[in-house]
N, C-alpha and C positions, 0 to 999 in steps of 0.2 A: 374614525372607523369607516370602513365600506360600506355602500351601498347595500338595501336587501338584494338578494339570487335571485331575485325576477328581472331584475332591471340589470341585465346583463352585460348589455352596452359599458356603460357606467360601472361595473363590477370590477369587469377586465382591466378599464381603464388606471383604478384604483392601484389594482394588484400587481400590475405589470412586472413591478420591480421585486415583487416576492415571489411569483411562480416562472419557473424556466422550464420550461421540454429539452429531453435530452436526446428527443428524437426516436427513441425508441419503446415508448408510451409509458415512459417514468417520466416523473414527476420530480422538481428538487424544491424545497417551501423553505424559504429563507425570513428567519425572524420570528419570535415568537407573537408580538405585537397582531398579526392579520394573518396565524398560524388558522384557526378558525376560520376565516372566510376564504382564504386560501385554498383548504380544503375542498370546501363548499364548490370553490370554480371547479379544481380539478376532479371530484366525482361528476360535476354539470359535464364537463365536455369528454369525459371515457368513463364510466363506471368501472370498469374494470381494470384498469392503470391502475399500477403500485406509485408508493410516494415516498418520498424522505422529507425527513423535518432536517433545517439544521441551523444547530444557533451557532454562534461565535462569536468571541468577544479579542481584543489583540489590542498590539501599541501598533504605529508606522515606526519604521525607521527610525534611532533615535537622531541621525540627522540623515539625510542624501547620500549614497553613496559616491557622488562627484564631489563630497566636499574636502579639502585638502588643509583645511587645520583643525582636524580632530585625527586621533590616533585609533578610536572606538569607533563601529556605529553595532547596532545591534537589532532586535525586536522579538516579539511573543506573544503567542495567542492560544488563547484556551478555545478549546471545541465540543460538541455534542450531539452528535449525530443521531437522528433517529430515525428505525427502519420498520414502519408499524405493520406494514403489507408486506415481510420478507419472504420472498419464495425462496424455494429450494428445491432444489432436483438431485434427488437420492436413487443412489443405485441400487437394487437387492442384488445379490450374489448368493442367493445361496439355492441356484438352479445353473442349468450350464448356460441358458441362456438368462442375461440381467434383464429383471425387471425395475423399470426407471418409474420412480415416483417422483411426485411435485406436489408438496406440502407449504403450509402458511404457515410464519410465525411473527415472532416481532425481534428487532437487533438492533444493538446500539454501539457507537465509535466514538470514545472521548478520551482524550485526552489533552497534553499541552507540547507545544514545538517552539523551540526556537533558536534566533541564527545568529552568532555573533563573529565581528570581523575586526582583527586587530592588525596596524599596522607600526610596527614598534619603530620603523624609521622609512623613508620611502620608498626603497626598494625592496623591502621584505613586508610580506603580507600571510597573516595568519587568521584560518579561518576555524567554525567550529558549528555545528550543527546539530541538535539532538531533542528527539521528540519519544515523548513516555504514552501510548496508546493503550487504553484498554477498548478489544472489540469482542463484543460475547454475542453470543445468543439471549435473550431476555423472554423469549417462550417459545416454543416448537417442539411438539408432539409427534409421534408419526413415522420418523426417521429413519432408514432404512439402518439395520444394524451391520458392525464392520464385518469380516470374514474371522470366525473363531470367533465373535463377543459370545459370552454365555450371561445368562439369569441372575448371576453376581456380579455383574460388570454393566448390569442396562436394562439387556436386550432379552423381550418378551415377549414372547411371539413372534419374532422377525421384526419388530421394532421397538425402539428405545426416543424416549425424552430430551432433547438434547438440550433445555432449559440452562445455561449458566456454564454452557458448554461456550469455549475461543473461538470467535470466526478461524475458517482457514489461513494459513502463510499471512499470519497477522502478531509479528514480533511486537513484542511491550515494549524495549529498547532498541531506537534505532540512533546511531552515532555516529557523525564522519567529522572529520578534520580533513584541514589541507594548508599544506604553506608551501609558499614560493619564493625564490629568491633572485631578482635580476640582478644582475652584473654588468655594467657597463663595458663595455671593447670598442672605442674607437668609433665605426659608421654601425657597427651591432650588437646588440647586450644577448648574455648568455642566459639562460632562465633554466633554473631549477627547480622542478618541485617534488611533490611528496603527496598522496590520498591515502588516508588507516580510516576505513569503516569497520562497523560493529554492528550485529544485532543478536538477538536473544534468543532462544531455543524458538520452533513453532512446528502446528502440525500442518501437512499440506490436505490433510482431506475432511471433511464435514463432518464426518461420521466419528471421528477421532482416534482412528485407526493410527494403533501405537507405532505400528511400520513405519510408517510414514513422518515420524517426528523427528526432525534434523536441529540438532544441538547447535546454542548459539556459532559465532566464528565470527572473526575480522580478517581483511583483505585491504592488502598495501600495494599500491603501482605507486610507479618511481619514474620521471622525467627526466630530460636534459632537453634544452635546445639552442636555436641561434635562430634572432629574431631581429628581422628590421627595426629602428627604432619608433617607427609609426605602427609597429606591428602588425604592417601589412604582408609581411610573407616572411615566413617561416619555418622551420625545418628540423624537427622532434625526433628523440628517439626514445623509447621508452619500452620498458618492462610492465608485466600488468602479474597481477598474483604470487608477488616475488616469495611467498612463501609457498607454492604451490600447494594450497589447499582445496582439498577436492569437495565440490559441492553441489547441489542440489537448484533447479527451477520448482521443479513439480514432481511431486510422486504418486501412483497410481494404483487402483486395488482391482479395477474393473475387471480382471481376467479369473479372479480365483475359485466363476464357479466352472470353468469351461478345464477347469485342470482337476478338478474333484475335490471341490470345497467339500466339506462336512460341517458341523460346529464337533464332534466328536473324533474326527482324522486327523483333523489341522488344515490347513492348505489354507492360510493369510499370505499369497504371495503379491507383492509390489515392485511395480518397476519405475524407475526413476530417469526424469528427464537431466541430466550434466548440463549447469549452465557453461555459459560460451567460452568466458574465461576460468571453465573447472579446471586448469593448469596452466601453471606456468608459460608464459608466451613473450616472447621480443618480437617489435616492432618499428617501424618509424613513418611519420607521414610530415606532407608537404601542403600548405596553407600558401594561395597567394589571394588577397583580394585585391579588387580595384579600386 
């Protein structure tokens, strides 16, 4: 155990390895073991700094990724995230100009990840990655309500509970694979590969604004290239979104009291940020190092 909090010197020295600054007056507490005194530093030196707890538990690797007679390697780690000081800055919309609230509550992120890499003969390499997250809300009060929530849906007075309510753009399912294939040619091998990710419906805004919730999707880019065989320089050409599905970064509610929100007219208008590759796109690029 640590030190008592008067003997400060001594404290820090203790805890070092379980509080981290993130620089921006958060706090990250790792381990449950000096969870407690942990604490104790971090309200010592900001009273007012929010904090995370966070446990974890995982395998290493089941062997090195450089080692070259195994066909498998793999690993996994379960998590728990805790977020006892979460703030939250809530928009109201239901004036033409928003009023921005900033409320406390508490949130948690747990789930389990993990990465496995097969390689069925030396030149072909299969990969596979997938992590099951649940991130909610665990209490918060206060919340600014969406554009159009009514009485049966929450929102009471211009705010709603959002207790047991998804963090935002926080998919339960996240999945990708990849394989690749080289080919030997002489002074340079051809390489092939393949990327199919996946994730699960989510909403992009706090509030739970129905607008805003963009249904699962997966997304395939497709390689070719010609590779030194030091694979010091290179030369790819590749497609990115080969199905061209059109999708989303971020979606927005903030404008709909300056258009004539009501909760009685309607007016839940949102507008949506396209990510980079929301279409179909061909490309090539050039890799040399030294």
């Amino acid at each position: 155990m640590c030190p008592d909090i008067n003997d400060l010197a001594a404290l820090i020295n203790c805890l070092q390895s379980a509080v981290q600054s993130d620089g921006t007056g958060q706090y990250m507490l790792f381990g449950a073991d000096l969870f407690p005194q942990a604490l104790e530093l971090v309200r010592y030196i900001d009273p007012t700094a929010t904090y995370i707890r966070i446990d974890q538990i995982g395998s290493d690797p089941l062997v090195q990724p450089g080692s070259t007679d195994v066909h498998v390697i793999g690993s996994a780690a379960l998590f728990n995230t805790v977020y006892p000081g979460y703030q939250v800055e809530t928009v109201d919309d239901s004036t033409p100009i928003g009023i921005t609230r900033l409320v406390n509550g508490r949130a948690l992120s747990r789930g389990l990840e993990t990465e496995v890499a097969w390689r069925p003969e030396s030149q072909t390499t299969v990969s596979l990655a997938a992590a099951y997250i649940q991130a909610l809300v665990t209490n918060l009060g206060g919340a600014s309500c969406y554009p159009t929530q009514t009485p049966a849906e929450g929102c009471i007075e211009g705010v709603q509970n959002e207790s047991g309510h998804p963090l935002p753009d926080s998919p339960k399912v996240k999945l990708n694979g990849e394989v690749a294939q080289r080919v030997p040619f002489g002074r340079v091998d051809a390489v092939f590969g393949g990327t199919l990710s996946y994730q699960t419906g989510t909403l992009f805004q706090f509030s739970g604004n129905p607008e805003t919730y963009q249904p699962g999707f997966a997304l395939l880019n497709l390689s070719a290239a010609i590779e030194s065989k030091d694979s010091a320089r290179s030369l790819k050409l590749f497609v990115n979104n080969v199905t061209n599905h059109f999708y989303l970064v971020d979606s927005e509610d903030f404008f709909s009291g300056s258009v004539g929100f009501s909760p009685t007219a309607g007016g839940n208008y949102v507008v949506g940020q396209p990510a980079r590759d929301a279409h179909r796109y061909f490309g090539a690029s050039v890799s040399i190092r030294q």
